[in-house]
C-alpha positions in Angstrom: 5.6 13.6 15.0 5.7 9.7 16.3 9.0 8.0 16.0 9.8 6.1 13.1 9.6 2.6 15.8 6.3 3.2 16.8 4.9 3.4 13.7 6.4 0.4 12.3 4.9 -1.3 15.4 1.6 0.3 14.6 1.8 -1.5 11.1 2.5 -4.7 11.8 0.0 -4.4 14.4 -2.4 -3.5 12.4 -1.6 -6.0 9.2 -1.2 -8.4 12.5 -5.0 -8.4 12.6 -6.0 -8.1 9.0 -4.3 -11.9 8.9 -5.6 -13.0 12.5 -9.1 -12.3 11.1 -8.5 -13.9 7.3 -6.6 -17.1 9.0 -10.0 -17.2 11.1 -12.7 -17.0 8.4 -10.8 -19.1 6.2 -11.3 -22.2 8.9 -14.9 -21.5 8.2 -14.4 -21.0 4.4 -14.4 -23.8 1.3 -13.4 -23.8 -2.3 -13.1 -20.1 -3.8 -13.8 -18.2 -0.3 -10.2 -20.4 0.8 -8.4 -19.1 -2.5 -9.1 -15.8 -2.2 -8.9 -15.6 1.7 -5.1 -16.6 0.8 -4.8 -14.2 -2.0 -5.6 -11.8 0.8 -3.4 -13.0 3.1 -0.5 -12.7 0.7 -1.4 -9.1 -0.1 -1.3 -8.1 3.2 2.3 -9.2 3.8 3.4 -7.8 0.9 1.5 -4.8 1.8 3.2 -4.8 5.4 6.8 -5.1 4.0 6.1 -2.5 1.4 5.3 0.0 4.6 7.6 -0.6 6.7 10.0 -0.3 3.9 8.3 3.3 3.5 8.3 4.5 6.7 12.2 4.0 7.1 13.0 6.2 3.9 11.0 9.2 4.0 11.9 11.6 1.0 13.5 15.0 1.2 15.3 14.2 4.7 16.6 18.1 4.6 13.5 19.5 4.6 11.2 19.2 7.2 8.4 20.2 5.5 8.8 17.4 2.9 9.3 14.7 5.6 6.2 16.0 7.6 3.9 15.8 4.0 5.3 12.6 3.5 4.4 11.0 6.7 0.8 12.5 6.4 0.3 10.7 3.4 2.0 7.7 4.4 -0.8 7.5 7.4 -3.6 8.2 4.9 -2.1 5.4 2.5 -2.3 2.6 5.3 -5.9 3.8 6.5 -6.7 3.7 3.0 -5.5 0.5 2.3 -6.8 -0.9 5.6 -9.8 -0.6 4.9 -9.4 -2.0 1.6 -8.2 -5.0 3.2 -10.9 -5.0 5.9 -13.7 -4.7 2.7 -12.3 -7.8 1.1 -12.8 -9.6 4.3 -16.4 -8.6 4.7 -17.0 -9.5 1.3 -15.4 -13.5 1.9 -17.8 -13.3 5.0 -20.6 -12.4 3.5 -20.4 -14.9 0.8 -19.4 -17.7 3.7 
């Protein structure tokens, strides 16, 4: 299993990004497109603080079968929500 470090890196990394790519389009965007571009950009930080917050408490710390389920979905919640994020920015694109 990865360390606990480098999967917090890997987060921030990745929410890193998400925002690099909203602050971008919203340069380009006007009116609504800005609103919800920040709306986006807000979710993501929450979204990265929420996770990191995650990944330092894992549940059932004496059993290593809980700790391993619980990291599997805890990778399968930030590829899900990742791509959530990266949807909304296609749509603001799309609609630039």
């Amino acid at each position: 299993m990865a360390s606990k470090r480098r999967l917090k890196k890997g987060v921030v990394a990745l929410a890193a990004a998400l925002f690099d790519e909203a602050l971008l389009f919203r340069a380009f965007a006007s009116g609504e497109q800005v609103d919800e571009l920040e709306a986006l950009m807000d979710d993501i930080m929450v979204w990265t603080d929420d996770t990191i917050r995650r990944v330092a408490r894992p549940d059932g710390k004496d059993n290593p079968k809980l700790v391993r389920a619980y990291y599997t979905k805890l990778r399968r919640d930030i590829n899900e929500t990742a791509e959530k994020f990266d949807e909304r920015l296609v749509k603001v694109l799309e609609s630039l």
